[in-house]
N, C-alpha and C positions, 0 to 999 in steps of 0.2 A: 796256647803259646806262652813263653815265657818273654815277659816286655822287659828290654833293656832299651839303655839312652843311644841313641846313633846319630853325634853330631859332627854334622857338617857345617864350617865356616859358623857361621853365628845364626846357625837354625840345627833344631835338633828335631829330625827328622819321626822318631816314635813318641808317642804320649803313654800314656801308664793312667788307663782310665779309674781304675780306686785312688791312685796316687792324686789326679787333677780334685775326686771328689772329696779326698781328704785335706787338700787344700781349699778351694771351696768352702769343707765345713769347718776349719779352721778361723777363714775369712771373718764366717757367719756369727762364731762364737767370740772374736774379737765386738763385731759389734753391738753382741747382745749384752758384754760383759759391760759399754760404757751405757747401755740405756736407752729408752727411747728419748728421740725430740723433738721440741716444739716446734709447731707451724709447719711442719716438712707437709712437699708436695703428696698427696695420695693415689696421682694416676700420672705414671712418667714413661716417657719413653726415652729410652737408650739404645743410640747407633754408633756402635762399634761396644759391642755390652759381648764380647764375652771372653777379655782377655782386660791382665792390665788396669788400667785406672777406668776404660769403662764397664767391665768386670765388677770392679768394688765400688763404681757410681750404682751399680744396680742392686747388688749386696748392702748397702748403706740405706737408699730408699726403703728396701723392702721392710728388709730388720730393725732400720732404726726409725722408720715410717710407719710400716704396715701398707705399705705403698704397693697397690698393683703397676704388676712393670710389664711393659712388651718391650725387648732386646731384639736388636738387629745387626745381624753377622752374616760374613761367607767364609763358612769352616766346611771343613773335608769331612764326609763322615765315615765310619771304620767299614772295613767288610771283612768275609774271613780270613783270617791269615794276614790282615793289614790293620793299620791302627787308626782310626782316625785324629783329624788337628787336636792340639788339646785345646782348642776354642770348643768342639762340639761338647768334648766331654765337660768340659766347665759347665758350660750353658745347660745340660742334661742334668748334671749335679744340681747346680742351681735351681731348675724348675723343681724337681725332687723335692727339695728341701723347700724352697717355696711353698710348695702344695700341699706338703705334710705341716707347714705352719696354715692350712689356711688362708694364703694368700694368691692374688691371680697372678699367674703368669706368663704371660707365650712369647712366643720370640719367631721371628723372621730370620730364614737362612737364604742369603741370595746378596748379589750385588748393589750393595746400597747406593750406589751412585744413580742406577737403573732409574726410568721412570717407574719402572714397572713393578719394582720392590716399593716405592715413595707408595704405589698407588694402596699395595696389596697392605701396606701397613696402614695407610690412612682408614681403608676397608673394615680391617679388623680393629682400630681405636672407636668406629662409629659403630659396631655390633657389639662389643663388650664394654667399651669404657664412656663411650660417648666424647668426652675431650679428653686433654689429658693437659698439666697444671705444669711442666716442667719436660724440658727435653735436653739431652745431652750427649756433645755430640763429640764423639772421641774415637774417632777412624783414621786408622794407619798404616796407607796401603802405598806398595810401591807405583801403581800405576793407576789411571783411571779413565773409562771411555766417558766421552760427552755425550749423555744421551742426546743430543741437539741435534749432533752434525754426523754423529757415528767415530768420532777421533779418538786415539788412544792415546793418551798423555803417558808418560815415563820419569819418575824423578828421579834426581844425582844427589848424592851427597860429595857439594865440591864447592871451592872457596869460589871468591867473584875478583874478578881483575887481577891474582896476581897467583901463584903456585904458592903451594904453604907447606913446608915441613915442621913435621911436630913428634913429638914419641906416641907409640903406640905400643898394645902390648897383643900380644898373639893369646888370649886367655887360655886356651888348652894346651899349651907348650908351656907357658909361664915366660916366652922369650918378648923381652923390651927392644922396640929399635926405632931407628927413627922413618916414617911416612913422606913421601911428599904426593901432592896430591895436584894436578893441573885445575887452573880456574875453566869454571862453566861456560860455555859460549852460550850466547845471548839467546840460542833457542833451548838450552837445557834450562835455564834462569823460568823464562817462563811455563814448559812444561810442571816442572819441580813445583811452581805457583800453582799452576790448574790441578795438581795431585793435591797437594799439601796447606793448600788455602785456605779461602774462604767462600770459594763461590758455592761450593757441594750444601756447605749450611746453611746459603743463604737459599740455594734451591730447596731444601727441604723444610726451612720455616716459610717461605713463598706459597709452597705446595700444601702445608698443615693449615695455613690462614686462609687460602681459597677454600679448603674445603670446610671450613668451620669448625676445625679439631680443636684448637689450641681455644683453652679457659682463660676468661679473663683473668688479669695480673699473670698470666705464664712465664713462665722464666726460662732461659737457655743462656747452657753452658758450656764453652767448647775450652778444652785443656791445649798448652802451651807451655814452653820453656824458654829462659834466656841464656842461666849458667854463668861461671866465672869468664874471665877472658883469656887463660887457657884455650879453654876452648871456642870464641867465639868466630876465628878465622875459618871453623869448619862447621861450625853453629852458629851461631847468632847472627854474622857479618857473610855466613854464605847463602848456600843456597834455599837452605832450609829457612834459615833467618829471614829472604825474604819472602819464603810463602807464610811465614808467621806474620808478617807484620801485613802481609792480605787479609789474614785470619783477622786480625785487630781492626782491620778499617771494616770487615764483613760487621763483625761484634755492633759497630757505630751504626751503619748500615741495619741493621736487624733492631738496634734499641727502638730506631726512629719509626720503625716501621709496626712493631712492639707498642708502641704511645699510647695509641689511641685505648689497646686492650689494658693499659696501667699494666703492661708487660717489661720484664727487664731480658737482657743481653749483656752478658759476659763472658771475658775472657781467663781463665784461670792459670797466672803461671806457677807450676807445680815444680816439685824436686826432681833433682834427677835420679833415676833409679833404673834397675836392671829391667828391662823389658823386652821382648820381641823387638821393639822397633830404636832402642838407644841399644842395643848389641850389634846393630848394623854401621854404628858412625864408627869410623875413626876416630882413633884419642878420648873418646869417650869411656870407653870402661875401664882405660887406666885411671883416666878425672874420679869414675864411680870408687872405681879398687879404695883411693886414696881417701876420697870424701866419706866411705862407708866406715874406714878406718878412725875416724877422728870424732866422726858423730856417735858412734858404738860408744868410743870412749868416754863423749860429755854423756851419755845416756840419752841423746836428742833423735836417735835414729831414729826413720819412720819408714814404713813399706807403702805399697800402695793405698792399702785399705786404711791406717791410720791417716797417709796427709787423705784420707777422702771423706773419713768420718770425721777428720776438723775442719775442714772446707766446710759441710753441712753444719757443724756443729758449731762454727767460730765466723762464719763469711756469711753464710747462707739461709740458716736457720736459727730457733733455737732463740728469739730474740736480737738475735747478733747483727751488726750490720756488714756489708761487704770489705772496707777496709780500701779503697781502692788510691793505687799507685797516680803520681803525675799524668800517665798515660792513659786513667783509666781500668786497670788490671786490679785484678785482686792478684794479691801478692800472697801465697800459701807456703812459698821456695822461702822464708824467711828467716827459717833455722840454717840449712842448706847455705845463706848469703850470708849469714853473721858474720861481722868481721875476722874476728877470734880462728873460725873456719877456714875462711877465706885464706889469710896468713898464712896459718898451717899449711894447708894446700899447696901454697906459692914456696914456702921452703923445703915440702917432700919433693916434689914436684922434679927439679933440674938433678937431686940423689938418686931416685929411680933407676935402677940397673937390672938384669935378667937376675943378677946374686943376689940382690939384695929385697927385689920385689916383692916375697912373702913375709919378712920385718915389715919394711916398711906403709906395705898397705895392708889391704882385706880382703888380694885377689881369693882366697879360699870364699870367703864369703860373697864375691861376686859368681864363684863357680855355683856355689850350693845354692844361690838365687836364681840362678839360670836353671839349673836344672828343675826346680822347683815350679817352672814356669809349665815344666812339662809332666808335671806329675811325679817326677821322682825327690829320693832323700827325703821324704814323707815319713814321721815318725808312725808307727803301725800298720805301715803297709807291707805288707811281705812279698819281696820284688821277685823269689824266687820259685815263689807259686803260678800252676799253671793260671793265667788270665784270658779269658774270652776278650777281645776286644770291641766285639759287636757290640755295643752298648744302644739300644732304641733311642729315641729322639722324639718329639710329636712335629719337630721344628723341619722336616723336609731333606733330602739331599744338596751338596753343595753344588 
């Protein structure tokens, strides 16, 4: 079949399985190009590793490590005449290449919230790895059951206490206009929490400690955003904002618990970037369009894989120490918050019209990062050849 992009709303429903793996080896080649570095963990595990910032958390360990990695994902996988998620095919690419460097790698396809995934991955860290020195946990999902109680939680992205209009822009129309959004009622506030938390990591570093997985001094890292205050009515100060700052008290919660093994626990707040899951907020990938625009121009831009190879290489590793904000946080969003930035931002900002959009931002370059997410606009892939999309896996059905 011939793979073409077919988006709906802010998901693009096919993947382009050489397109994902040509991104992938692109990733890889980025970080072979800065080197390897010091002190980095050698056996990590990564849940939510196969898109995104836990994508190139797992890309960064391997190649700039040598780090045996097990990834933990629920991706779709293809069948004939269907494409699967381009999570699988990332994850697929990724083992590939892994394995032709010599390094280990498996990965878990299933519901990482499940007991029953926590168990099957414990299983296989104490058959192959024995512990593991580093876990990182970068899951972003709309919904989540409690394996406790059997509950399905559902998160919103919606302000708290009061309705919030803001511009938003339609990225595949190009049209700007303004949103208003109703505030959360007090049971979507806490659902949004139990999705988008802290409690799912603190279940799975509870679960790796009983079973004697995690190596003394281990470290865990779960990713986070704040952003300008543009956007914080529908970010930072809504709903999402407060399952973030669950996340941050899980973090405190985890170092202490951490102690005893001379283990750390943090919080990483990251840039904002085109993703799966910042293509779903509101007002958000107008803020991107603009921000992508200005950073390009200082030459400060970063994608995923570069803020993750400086996070290791500037925070993490490598000698370096963490750098940690008033609250705690390591701060890696610090090109992204430069004043200079920030400014700019706030005087494109209120200009923004459907005419004027492609001046004054980088919606082109917000489109071609999106797609990109899905394996297309890949330099040397040839979109117009027949492609199988069956691509094997050793990682399971979803």
């Amino acid at each position: 079949m011939i793979i073409k992009p077919k988006v709906r709303g802010f998901i693009c429903i096919t993947a382009h399985p050489q397109g994902c793996a040509a991104n992938v080896a692109s990733q890889i080649g980025y970080v072979k190009s800065k080197g390897l570095l010091d002190a980095m963990p050698r056996r990590v595990l990564v849940i939510g590793a196969s898109t995104g910032y836990g994508l190139a958390s797992r890309i960064v360990a391997a190649f700039a490590g040598n780090a045996g990695t097990i990834g933990v994902f629920f991706e779709k996988p293809p069948e004939e005449g269907r494409t699967g998620s381009a999570g699988w095919y990332n994850s697929a690419a990724f083992e590939a290449e892994a394995h032709a460097a010599g390094l280990y790698a498996r990965s878990v396809n299933g519901d990482a919230f499940s007991d029953t995934i926590k168990r099957q991955v414990i299983d296989r860290i104490k058959a192959d790895l024995g512990q593991v020195d580093a876990v990182i946990y970068s899951l972003a999902s709309p919904r989540r059951t409690d394996p406790r109680n059997g509950e399905t939680y559902k998160s919103v992205l919606k302000p708290i206490g009061a309705s919030y209009t803001a511009k938003t822009v339609d990225t595949d129309k190009g049209i700007v206009s303004d949103i208003t959004i109703e505030p959360a009622t007090d049971l979507e506030i806490r659902e949004t929490t139990a999705v988008m938390g802290g409690e799912d990591w603190e279940m799975w570093i509870d679960a790796l400690a009983a079973a004697g997985v995690l190596a003394p001094g281990a470290t865990t890292v779960s990713y986070s955003y704040i952003g300008p205050k543009v956007t914080w009515a529908i970010y930072r100060n809504g709903t999402i904002g407060r399952a973030k700052e669950n996340l941050e008290a899980a973090a405190a919660s985890i170092a202490h618990k951490l102690a005893p093994l001379g283990g750390r626990a943090y919080v990483s707040i990251n840039k904002a970037l085109v993703t799966q899951a910042s293509s779903a907020i509101p007002v958000v990938p107008l803020y991107i369009s603009a921000l992508y625009r200005l950073m390009k121009e200082k030459g400060i831009h970063e994608g995923c894989i570069e803020q993750i190879q400086r996070l290791f290489a500037q925070r993490l590793c490598n000698g370096a120490s963490p750098q940690l904000d008033v609250e705690g946080r390591i701060r890696i969003d610090d090109l992204e918050m430069r004043p200079d930035i920030q400014e700019a931002v706030e005087k494109i900002w209120p200009a923004v019209t459907t005419e004027n959009l492609e001046s004054l931002t980088d919606i082109a370059g917000y489109r071609k990062e999106f797609l990109r997410l899905f394996g297309f606009g890949l330099e040397g892939v040839d979109y117009e050849a027949e492609t199988n999309p069956v691509v094997p896996a050793g990682f399971g059905g979803g």
